[in-house]
C-alpha positions in Angstrom: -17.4 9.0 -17.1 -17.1 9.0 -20.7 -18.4 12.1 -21.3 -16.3 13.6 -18.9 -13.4 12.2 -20.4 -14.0 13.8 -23.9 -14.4 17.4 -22.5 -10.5 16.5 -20.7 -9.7 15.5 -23.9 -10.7 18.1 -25.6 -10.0 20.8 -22.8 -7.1 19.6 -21.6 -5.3 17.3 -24.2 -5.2 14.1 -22.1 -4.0 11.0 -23.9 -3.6 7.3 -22.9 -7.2 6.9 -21.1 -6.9 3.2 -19.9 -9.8 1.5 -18.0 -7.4 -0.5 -15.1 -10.3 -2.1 -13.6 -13.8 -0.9 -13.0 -14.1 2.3 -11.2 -10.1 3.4 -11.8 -9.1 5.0 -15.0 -5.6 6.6 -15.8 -4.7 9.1 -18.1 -1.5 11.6 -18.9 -1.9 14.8 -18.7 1.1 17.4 -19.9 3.1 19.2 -16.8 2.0 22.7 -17.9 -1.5 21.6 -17.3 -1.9 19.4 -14.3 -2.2 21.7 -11.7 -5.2 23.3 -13.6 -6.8 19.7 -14.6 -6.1 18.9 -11.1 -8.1 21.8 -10.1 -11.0 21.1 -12.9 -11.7 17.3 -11.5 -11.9 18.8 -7.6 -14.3 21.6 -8.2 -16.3 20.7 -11.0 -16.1 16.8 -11.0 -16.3 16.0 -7.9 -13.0 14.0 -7.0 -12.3 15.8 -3.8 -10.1 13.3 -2.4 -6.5 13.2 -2.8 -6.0 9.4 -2.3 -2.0 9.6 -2.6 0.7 11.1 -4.8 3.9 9.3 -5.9 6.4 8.8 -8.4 7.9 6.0 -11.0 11.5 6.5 -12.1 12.0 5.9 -15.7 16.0 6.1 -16.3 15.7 5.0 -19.6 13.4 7.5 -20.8 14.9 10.2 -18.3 11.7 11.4 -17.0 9.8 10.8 -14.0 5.7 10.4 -13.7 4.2 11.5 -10.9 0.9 10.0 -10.1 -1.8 11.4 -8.2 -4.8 9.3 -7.2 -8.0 10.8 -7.0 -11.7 9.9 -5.6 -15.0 10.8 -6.3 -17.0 9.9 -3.2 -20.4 10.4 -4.8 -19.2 8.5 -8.1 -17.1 6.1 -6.3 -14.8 6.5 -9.4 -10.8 6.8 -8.8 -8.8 8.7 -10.9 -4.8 7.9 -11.7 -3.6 11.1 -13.2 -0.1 10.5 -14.5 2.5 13.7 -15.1 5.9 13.2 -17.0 8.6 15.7 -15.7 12.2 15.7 -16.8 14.6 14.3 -14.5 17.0 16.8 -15.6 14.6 19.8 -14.5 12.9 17.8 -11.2 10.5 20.4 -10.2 6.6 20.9 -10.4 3.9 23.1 -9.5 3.1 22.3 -5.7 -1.0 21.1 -5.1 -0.6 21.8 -1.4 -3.4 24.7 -1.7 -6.4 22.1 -3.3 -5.3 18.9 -0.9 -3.9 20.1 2.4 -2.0 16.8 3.1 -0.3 17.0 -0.6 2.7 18.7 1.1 3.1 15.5 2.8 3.7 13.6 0.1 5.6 16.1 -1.8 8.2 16.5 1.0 8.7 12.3 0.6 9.0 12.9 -2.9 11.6 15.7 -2.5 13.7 13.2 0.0 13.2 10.7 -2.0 13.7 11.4 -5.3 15.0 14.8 -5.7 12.0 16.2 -7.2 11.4 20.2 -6.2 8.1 21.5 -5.3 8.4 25.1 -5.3 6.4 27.2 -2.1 5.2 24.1 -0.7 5.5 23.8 2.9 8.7 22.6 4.9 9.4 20.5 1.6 13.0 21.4 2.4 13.1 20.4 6.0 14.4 16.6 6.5 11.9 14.1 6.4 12.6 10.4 7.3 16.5 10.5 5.8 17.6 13.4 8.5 20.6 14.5 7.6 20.8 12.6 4.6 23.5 13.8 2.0 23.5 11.3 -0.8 21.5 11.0 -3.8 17.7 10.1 -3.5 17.9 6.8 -2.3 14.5 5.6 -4.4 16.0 7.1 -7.6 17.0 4.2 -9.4 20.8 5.0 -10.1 21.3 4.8 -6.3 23.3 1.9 -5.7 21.1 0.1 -2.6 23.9 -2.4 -2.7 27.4 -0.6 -2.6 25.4 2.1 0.1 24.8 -0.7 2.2 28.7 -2.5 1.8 30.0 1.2 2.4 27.9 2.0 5.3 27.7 -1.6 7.0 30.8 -3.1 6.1 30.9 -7.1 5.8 29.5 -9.0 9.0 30.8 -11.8 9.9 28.6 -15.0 9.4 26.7 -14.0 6.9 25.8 -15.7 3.9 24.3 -16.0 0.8 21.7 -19.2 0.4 19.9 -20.2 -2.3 16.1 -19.9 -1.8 14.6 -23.2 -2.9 17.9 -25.5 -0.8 17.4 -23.2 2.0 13.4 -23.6 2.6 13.5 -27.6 1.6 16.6 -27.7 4.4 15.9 -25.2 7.3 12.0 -24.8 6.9 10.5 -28.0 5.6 12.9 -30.6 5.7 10.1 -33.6 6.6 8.4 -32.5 3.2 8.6 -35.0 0.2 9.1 -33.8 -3.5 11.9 -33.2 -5.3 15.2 -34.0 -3.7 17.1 -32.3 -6.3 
């Protein structure tokens, strides 16, 4: 592992290896070099598994990361390849031709969060939000709470309860403890 590391390093300019846990390693790679990295680990290194891909939404940075997990059967290694994209400029290089189910997850990211993946397949057909209109619900300056008042309206006889009464009250009442 380590020596394969150093060549990524070196070929490819990764930074931020970080051991998670035995047997899963992340690293960042640069946009204009995943797809080819990507490519490298599959052919050459054996990680011909596309566990998943997703996303984390950093607003405050205004980039997105999209993570794709990878496996190495033989190796039993897993592989967390992390690639920063703008949030302005949402659109990388579709991996639907190494992993066949990657246009999957790259339609869910494109409903989801926005993010374009050029020539991938159906990634502009509706998903799971048909005929949704909004922005991304799972980008984080979607407002879960005024969609749901807009949408839902009040309902009568609901109301807020505070956790810790509530479960001492409705669920465990015959409990001892605190009585506060």
């Amino acid at each position: 592992m380590k020596d394969m590391l150093q060549r990524l390093q070196r070929d490819f300019n990764i930074s931020d290896i970080t051991e998670r846990q035995l047997r899963l390693t992340t690293f960042h790679v640069k946009k204009q070099s995943a797809e080819t990295l990507l490519r490298e680990l599959r052919d050459r290194e054996g990680y011909t598994h596309l566990n998943f891909m997703t996303c984390i939404d950093y607003i405050e940075d205004d980039i997105f990361t999209l993570v794709y997990m990878l496996h190495n059967y033989d190796k039993k290694n897993t592989l967390g390849i992390h690639v920063n994209i703008s949030r302005d400029d949402e659109a990388m290089i579709s991996i639907h031709t190494l992993w066949a189910q990657a246009w999957t997850y790259q339609r869910e990211l494109r409903e989801m969060y926005g993010i374009r993946f050029p020539g991938s397949p159906r990634v502009d057909e509706d998903f799971c939000l048909e005929g949704w209109d909004q922005i991304p619900p799972m980008r984080r300056e979607f407002d879960t709470k005024k969609f749901s008042e807009e949408r839902f309206g009040h309902r009568a006889g609901r109301q807020s309860e505070q956790p810790r009464k509530h479960m001492k009250v409705e669920l465990y009442p015959n409990r001892g403890g605190d009585e506060k």
